[in-house]
C-alpha positions in Angstrom: 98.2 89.3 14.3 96.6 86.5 12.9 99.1 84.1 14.2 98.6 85.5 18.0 94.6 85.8 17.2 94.6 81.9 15.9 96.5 81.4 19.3 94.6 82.7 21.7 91.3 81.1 20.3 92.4 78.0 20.6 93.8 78.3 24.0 89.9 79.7 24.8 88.5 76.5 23.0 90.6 74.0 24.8 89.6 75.7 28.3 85.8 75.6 27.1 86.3 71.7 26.0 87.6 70.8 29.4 85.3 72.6 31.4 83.7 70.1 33.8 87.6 68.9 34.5 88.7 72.9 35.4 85.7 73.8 36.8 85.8 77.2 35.3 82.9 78.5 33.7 82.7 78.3 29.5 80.9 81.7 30.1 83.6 83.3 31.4 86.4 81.5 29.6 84.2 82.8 26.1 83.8 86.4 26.9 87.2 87.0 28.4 89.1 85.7 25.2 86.4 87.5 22.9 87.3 90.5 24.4 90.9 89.7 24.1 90.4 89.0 20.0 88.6 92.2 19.5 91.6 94.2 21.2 94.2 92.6 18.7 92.2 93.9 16.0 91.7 97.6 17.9 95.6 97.9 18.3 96.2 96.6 14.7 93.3 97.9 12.4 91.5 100.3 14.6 90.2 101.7 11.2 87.9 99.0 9.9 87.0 98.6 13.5 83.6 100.1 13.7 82.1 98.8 10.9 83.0 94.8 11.7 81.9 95.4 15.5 78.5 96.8 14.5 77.7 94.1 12.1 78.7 91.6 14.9 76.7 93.2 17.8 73.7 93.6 14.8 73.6 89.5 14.8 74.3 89.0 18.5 71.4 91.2 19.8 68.7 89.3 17.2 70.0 85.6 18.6 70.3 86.4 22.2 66.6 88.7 22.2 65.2 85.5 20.6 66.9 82.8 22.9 65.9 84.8 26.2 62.0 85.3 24.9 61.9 81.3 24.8 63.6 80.6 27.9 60.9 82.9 29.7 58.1 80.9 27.8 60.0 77.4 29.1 59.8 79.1 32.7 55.9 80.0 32.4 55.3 76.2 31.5 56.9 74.5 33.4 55.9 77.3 36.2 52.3 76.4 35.4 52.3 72.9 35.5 52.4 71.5 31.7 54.8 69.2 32.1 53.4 68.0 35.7 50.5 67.1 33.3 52.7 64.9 31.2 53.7 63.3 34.1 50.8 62.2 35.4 49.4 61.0 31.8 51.9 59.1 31.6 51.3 57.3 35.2 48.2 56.3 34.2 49.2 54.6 31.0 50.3 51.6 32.9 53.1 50.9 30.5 55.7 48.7 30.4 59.7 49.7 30.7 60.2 49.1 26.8 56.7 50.6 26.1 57.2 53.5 28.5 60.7 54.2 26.8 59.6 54.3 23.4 56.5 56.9 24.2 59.1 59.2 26.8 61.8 59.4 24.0 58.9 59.9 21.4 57.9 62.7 23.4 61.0 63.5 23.9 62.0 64.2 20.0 58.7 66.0 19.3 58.9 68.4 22.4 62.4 69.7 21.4 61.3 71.2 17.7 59.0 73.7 20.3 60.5 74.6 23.5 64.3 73.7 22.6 66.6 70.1 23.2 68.2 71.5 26.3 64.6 72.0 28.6 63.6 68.9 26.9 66.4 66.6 27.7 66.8 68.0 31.5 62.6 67.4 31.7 62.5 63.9 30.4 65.7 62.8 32.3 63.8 63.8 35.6 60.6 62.1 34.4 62.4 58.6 33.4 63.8 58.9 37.4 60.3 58.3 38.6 59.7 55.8 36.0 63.6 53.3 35.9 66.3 52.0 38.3 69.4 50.8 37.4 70.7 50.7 34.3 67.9 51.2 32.8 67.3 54.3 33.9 70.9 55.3 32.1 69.9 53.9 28.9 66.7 56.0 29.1 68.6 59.2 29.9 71.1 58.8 27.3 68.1 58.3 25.2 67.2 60.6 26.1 70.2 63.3 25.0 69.9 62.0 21.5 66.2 61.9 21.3 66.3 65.9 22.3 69.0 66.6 19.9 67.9 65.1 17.1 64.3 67.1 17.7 66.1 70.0 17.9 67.8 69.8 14.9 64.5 70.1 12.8 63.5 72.9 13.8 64.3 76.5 13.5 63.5 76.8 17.1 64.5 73.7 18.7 68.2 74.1 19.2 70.4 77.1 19.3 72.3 76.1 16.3 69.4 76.1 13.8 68.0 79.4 15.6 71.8 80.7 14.8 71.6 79.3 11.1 67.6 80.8 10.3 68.3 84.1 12.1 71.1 84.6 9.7 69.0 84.0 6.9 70.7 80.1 5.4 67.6 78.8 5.4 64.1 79.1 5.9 61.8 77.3 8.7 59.5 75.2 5.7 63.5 74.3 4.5 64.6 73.4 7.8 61.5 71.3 8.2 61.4 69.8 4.5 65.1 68.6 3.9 65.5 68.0 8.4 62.7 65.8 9.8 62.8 62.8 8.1 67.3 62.6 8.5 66.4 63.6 11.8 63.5 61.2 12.5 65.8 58.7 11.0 68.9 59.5 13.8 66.4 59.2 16.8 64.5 55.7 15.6 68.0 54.1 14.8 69.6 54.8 17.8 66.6 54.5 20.0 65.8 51.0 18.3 69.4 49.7 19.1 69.2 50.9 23.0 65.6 49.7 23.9 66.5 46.6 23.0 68.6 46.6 25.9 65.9 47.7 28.7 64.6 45.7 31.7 61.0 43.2 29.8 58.3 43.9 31.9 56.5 46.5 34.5 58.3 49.0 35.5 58.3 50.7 39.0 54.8 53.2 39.0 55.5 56.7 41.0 52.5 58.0 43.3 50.0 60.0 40.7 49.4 63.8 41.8 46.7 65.7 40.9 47.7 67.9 38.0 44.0 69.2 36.7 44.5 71.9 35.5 41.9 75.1 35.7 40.7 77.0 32.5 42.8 79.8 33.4 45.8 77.8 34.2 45.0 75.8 30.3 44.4 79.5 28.3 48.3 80.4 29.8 49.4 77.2 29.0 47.8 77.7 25.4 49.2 81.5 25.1 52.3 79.8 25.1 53.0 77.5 22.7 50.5 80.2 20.5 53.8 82.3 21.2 55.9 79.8 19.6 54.0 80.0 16.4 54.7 84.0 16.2 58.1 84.0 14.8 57.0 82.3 11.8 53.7 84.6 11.3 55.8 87.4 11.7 58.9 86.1 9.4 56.5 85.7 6.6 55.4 89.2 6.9 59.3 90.4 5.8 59.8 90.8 10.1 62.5 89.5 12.0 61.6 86.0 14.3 62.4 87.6 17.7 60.1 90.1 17.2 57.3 87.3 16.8 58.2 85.7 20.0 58.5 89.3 22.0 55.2 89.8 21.1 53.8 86.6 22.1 55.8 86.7 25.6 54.3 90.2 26.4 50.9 89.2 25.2 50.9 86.3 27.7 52.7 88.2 30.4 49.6 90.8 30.3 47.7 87.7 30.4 48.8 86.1 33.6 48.5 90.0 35.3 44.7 90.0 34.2 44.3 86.9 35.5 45.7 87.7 38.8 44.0 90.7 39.2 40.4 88.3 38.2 41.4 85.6 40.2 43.2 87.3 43.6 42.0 84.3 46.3 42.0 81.6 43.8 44.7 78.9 45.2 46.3 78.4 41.5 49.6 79.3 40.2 48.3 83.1 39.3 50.5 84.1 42.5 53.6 84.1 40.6 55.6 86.9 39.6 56.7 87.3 36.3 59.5 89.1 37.0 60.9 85.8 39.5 60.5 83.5 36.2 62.4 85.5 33.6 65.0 85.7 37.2 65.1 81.6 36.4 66.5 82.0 32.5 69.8 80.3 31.7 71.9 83.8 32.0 75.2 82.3 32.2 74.7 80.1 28.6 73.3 83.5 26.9 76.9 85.4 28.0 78.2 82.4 26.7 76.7 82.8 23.1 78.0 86.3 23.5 81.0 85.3 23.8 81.7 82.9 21.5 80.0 85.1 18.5 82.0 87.5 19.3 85.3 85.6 19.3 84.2 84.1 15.4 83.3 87.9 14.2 86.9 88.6 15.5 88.0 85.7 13.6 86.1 86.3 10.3 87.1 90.1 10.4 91.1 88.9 10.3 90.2 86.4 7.3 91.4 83.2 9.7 87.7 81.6 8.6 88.4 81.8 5.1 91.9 80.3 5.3 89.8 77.2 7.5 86.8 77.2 4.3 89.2 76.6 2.1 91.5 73.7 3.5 88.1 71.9 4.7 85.7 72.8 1.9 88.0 73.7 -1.1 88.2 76.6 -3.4 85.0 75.5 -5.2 83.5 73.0 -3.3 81.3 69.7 -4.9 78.7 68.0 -2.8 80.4 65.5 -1.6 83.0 68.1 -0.2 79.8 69.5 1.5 79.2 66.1 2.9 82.6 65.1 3.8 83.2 68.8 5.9 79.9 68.9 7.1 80.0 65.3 8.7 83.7 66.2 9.7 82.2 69.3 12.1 79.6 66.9 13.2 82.2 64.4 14.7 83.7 67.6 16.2 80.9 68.3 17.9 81.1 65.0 19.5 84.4 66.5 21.7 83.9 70.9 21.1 80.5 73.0 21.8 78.0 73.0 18.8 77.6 76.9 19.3 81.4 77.9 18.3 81.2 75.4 15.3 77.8 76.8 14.0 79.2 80.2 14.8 82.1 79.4 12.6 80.3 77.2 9.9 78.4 80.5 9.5 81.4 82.1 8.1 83.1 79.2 6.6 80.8 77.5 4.2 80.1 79.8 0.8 77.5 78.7 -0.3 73.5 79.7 -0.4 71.6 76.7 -1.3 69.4 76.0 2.4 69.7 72.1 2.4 73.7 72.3 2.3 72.7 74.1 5.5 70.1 72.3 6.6 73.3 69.1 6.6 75.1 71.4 8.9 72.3 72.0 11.5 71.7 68.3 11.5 75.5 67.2 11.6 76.0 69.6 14.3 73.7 69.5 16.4 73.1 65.7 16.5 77.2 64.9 16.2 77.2 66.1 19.7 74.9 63.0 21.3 77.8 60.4 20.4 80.0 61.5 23.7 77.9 63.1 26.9 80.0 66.3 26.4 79.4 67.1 23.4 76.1 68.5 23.8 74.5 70.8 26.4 71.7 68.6 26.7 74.2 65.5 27.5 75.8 67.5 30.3 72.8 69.1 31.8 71.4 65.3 32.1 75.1 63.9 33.6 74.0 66.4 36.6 70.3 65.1 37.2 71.8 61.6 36.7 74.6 61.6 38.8 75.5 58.0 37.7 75.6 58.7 33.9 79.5 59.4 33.6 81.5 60.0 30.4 82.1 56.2 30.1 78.9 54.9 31.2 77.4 56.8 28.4 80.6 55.6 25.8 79.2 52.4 26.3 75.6 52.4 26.0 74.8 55.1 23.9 77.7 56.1 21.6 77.7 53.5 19.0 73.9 53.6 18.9 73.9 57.6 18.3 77.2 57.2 16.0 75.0 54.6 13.8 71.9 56.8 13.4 74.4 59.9 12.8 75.6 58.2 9.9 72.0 56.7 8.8 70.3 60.0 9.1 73.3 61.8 6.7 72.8 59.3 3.9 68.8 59.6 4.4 69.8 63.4 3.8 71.6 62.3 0.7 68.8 60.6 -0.4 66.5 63.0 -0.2 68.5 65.5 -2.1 68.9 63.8 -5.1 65.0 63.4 -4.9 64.2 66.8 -4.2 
């Protein structure tokens, strides 16, 4: 059983690895060979069956409730015109290219601990299109991928793998923010120093300005937002679960918007939108993709294959600098697999229970991924809004960079635990 099981994950994982060569969908590919896993272990222990699926479909509902509350919340911004506003602030700054680059993949960083590095990195990469040509417009995009990333990996809410690791309870969002931001902060500056040194001196090419001002109405949904964003951690500290939080906050602003539609019926603003068309707009496919993928590393956990993988990576009884060698080891990984299935397995494979061993693997992970454009969502999403940005293009502009500040951000980490 666990032979065939081991088998037929890998033969899943290599499919999802090379699927912008096969052109077959990772969603697909993830819950057809969960499904598979779970039927070994009905055929060969149908008795312990019940128990492991409910404790798997106990975590899955919690992530996947969270992640599509935030996606509708991205939709409703960028629906009402927040990032339009960005835009045109930025237009009038009049900046240079190396001045420009440094404020987009600022913005860029910071953006990602709120709305997530995946949004962030497909926003920015269509903002430095109005803004570079050339090359430089691929060094900003790459930048673009690892600005995102390392943002996300902050934050509890910034990337799916540190929304994976706080909903299961390894650490908590002050940890995640204590022992993450400055390692993280560390990864961005060193790879964005290295690549903006290689942008185009001088003005860069200004796009028309729009008008983007915005009407009170428009500014209080805009503002009910991000105020959503904030609810998970209210309600966290009150003993409730995160996704709740953010459930409440989407409904509170979705009863907003109707109010406001009903006040303002002939007023030529955004207020003729229907909700119900932007929650149509969330990333469906990449949430059946979670699915599937948790469900495959339950399967895996329930036959004991992740404890066999612990101990040949981690050891028995593991030291720091075990912690540091296997968690900068999945990192790497990252760089070539999906950072969802190696959280999703991490989970199960690391025993231990202090929050800044963690904290390493939400940083390793989920910034490993910017040294190759595929090994990040957010670095393929950008390869399709900048159609020139290929696999090698991106190998030689931004892997060393993003490999350097991977490194520099893991001995910052170091640092900081033997301070702390």
């Amino acid at each position: 059983m666990v032979i065939l099981a081991s088998f037929v994950f890998i033969i899943g994982y290599v499919l999802i690895a090379f699927e912008h060569k096969l052109q077959i969908s990772k969603s697909a590919i993830a819950i057809l060979f969960a499904g598979i896993l779970w039927l070994i272990i009905a055929i060969t222990d149908k008795a312990n069956l019940p128990v492991h699926l409910s404790e798997a479909d106990a975590s899955i509902f919690e992530i996947i409730v969270f992640l599509l509350s935030a996606m509708a919340l991205v939709e409703i911004l960028v629906h009402y015109r927040f990032f339009d506003t960005v835009r045109s602030w930025l237009i009038t700054k009049k900046l240079d290219n190396v001045q420009m680059l440094w404020i987009m993949s600022t913005l860029s960083f910071l953006i990602s601990a709120v709305i997530n590095n995946m949004t962030t990195a497909i926003i920015f990469t269509q903002l430095a299109r109005l803004f570079f040509r050339g090359r430089d417009l691929l060094i900003a995009a790459a930048l673009m991928v690892i600005a995102a990333n390392a943002g996300g990996a902050f934050s509890p809410i910034g990337d799916v793998t540190t929304t994976m690791l706080w909903l299961n309870g390894k650490f908590s969002s002050s940890d995640v923010m204590l022992y993450g931001f400055i390692p993280a902060l560390v990864i961005y500056l060193v790879a964005a120093f290295l690549m903006i040194r290689k942008i185009s001196q001088g003005k860069r090419f200004d796009p028309e300005v729009i008008d983007t001002n915005l009407s009170k109405s428009e500014k209080l949904v805009i503002a009910s937002v991000f105020g959503s964003f904030v609810l998970p951690f209210a309600f966290n500290a009150f003993g409730l679960r995160p996704y709740m939080g953010l459930l409440v906050g989407l409904g509170f602003t979705w009863i907003l918007i109707d109010l406001l539609k009903k006040q303002l019926p002939d007023h030529k603003t955004h207020f003729n939108a229907s909700i119900e068309k932007l929650l149509q707009k969330t990333d469906i496919s990449s949430l059946k993709f979670f699915v599937g993928i948790l469900l495959a590393v339950a399967a895996l956990e329930h036959m004991g294959i992740l404890n066999t993988v612990s101990n040949s990576l981690f050891g028995h009884s593991p030291v720091l600098s075990r912690y540091i060698t296997g968690s900068s080891v999945m990192g790497a990984l990252s760089a070539l697999v999906d950072n969802v299935p190696l959280t999703a397995a991490s989970m199960n494979i690391l025993k231990t229970s202090d929050p800044s061993i963690w904290v390493l693997v939400a940083l390793t992970v989920g910034t490993g991924g910017s040294i190759l454009v595929i090994g990040s969502t957010a670095g393929v999403v950008t390869m399709g809004v900048v159609k020139e940005l290929s696999f090698y293009k991106y190998l030689k502009i931004a892997a060393l960079p993003a490999a350097l500040g991977y490194v520099c951000g893991i001995f910052v980490w170091y640092i900081e635990r033997l301070i702390f």
